[in-house]
C-alpha positions in Angstrom: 61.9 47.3 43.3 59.1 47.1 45.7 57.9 50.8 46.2 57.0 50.6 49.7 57.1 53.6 51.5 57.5 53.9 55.1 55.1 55.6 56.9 56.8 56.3 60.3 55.4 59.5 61.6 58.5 61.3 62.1 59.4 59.7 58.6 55.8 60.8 56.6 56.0 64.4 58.6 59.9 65.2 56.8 59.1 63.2 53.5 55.7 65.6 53.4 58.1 68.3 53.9 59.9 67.2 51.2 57.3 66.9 48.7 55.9 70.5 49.6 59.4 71.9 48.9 60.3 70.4 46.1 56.8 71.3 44.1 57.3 73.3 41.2 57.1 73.2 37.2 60.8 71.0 37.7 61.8 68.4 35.3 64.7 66.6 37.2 65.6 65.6 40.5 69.3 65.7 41.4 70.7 63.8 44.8 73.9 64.0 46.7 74.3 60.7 48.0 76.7 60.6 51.5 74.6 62.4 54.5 71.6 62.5 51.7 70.5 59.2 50.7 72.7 57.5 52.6 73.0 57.8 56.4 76.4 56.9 56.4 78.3 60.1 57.8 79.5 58.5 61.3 80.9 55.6 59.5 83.3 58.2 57.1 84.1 59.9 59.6 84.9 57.3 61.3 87.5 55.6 58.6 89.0 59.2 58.0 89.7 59.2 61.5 91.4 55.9 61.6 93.0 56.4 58.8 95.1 59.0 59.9 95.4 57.2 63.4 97.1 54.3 61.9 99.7 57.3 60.8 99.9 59.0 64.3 97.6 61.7 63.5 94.7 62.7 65.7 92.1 64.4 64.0 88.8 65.5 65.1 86.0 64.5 63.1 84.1 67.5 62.6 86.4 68.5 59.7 84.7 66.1 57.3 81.2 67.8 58.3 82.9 70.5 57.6 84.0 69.7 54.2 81.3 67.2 53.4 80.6 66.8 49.3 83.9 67.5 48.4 86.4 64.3 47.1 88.5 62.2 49.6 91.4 63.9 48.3 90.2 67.2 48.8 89.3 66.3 52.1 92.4 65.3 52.8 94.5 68.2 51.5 92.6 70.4 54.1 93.2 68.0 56.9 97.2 68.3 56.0 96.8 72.4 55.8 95.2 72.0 59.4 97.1 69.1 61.4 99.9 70.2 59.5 100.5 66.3 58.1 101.7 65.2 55.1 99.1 62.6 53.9 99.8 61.3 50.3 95.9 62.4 49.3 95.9 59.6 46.9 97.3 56.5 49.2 95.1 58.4 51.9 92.3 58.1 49.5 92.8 54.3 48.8 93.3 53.2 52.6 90.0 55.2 53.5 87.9 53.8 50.9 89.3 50.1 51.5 88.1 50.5 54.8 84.9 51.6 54.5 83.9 49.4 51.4 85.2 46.2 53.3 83.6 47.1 56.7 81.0 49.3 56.4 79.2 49.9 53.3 77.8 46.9 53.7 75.4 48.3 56.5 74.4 51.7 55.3 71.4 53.1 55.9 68.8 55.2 54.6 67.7 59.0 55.2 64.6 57.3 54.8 62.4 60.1 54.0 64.7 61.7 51.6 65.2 57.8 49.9 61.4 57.4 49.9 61.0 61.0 48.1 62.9 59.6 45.3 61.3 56.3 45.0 57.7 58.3 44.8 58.9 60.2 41.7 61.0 57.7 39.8 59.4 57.4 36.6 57.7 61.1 36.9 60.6 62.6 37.1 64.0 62.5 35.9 66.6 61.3 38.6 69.9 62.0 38.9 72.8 61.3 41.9 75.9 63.9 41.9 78.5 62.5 44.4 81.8 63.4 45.2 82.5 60.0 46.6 83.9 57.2 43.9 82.0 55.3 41.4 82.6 52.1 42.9 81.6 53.5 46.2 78.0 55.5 45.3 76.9 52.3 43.0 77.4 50.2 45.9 76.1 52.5 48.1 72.8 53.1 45.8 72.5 48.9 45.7 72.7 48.4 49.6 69.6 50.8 49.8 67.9 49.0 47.0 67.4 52.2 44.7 70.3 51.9 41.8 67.7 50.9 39.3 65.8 54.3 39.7 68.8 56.4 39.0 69.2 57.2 35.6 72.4 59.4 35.8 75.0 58.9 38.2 78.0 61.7 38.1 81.0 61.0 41.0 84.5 62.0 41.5 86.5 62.2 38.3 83.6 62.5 36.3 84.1 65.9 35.4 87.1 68.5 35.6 86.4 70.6 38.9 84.0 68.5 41.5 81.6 70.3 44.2 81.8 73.3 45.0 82.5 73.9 41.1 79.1 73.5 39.0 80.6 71.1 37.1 78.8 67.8 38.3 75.6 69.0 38.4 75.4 70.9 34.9 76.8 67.8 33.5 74.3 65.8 35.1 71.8 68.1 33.8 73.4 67.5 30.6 72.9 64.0 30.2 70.0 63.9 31.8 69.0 66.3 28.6 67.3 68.9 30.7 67.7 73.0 31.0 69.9 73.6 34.5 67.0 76.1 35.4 64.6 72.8 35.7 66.8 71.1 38.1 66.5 70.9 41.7 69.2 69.7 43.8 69.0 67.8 47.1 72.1 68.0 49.6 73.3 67.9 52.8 76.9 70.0 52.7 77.5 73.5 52.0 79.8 72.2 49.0 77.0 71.1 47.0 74.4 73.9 47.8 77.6 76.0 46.5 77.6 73.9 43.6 74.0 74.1 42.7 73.7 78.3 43.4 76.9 78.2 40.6 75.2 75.7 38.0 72.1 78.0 38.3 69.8 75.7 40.3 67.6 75.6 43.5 68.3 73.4 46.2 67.0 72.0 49.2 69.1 70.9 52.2 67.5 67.9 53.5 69.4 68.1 56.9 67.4 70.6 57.9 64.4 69.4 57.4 
C-alpha cells in the first residue's frame, strides 16, 4: 500500500491531534471500524431504517447512534423494546447486512485522519480492529479503504462470548496480538466501546470528538 497521507488542513490539524493523544509508552493500537475508520454511519442507518420500513415500522435513526458498537442483533432487540416490534434479530440482521454489502459498502469512505493515523504507525506499532459489525462486513470494509494489509488482528461479532460493551473483544484482541491490556489504546466512536475499553482496563480516545 502506498502510504500517502493526506495533508488537508482540517485533515493534518485532527490527525496532529491524534498523534499528540495517542503518545505514550503503548505497544498496540486497537480500532473500532464503523463511525471510526470508516465513514459509513449515514449509510447504516440508513439500511436499518429501511429495513424496518419494508415491515411497516418507522424508526428514527438516532437509535443506532445511540447504540453504535454494539451487534446488529443487539441493535435490533432495542429497537423492538422501543417501537414495540417484533423483528426476528437474526432475519433482521441478514436483510440489513444484504443491503448494505450489495449497495453501499462499496462506497465507504474514510475518517481520513483517523485512517491516516493508522497507516503512519503500521509496522511501529501493533494494530488491531475490534468491530461489532460481521467478519464479512469489516474485511470488506478494511479493503474498500485500502488498509486490510496493515491490520494484523481483526476481532468482530461472534468472535468472542459477550461483544462491546463487555471487555471481551478487546482483551482478546490484546490477547492475540500478545500484548499486556494495560499497553493497549483503543480508538472509538460509541459509548459501547469506550465502555468496553474502561472494562478491559484500557485508555481510549474517542475520535469523534476530535
Amino acid at each position: 500500500m502506498n502510504k500517502k497521507i493526506d495533508t488537508s488542513a482540517l485533515n493534518a490539524r485532527a490527525l496532529h491531534k491524534l498523534t499528540q493523544l495517542s503518545q505514550d509508552d503503548y505497544q498496540a493500537f486497537l480500532y473500532d471500524c464503523d463511525g471510526t475508520l470508516a465513514d459509513n454511519m449515514q449509510a447504516h442507518k440508513d439500511t436499518y431504517v429501511k429495513v424496518a420500513a419494508d415491515k411497516g415500522v418507522k424508526i428514527d435513526p438516532a437509535i443506532v447512534d445511540e447504540f453504535a458498537g454494539l451487534p446488529i442483533p443487539a441493535v435490533v432487540e432495542q429497537i423492538n423494546k422501543r417501537y414495540g416490534s417484533e423483528f426476528d434479530p437474526i432475519a433482521f440482521e441478514k436483510l440489513k447486512s444484504d443491503l448494505f454489502y450489495n449497495e453501499f459498502i462499496a462506497h465507504t469512505i474514510p475518517v481520513q485522519f483517523v485512517v491516516d493515523h493508522l497507516v503512519a504507525h503500521a509496522g511501529s506499532m501493533k494494530i488491531g480492529v475490534v468491530s461489532g459489525g460481521s467478519r464479512k462486513m469489516i474485511q470488506k470494509t478494511l479493503e474498500v479503504l485500502g488498509i486490510s494489509n496493515l491490520v494484523e488482528v481483526l476481532v468482530c461479532a461472534g468472535d468472542t462470548p459477550h461483544g462491546k460493551p463487555h471487555p471481551d473483544p478487546f482483551l482478546a484482541a490484546a490477547e492475540q496480538l500478545g500484548v499486556a491490556p494495560e499497553k493497549c489504546l483503543v480508538f472509538e466512536d460509541g459509548e459501547p466501546g469506550v465502555q468496553a475499553a474502561e472494562a478491559a482496563g484500557m485508555k481510549w480516545i474517542r475520535v469523534d470528538k476530535i
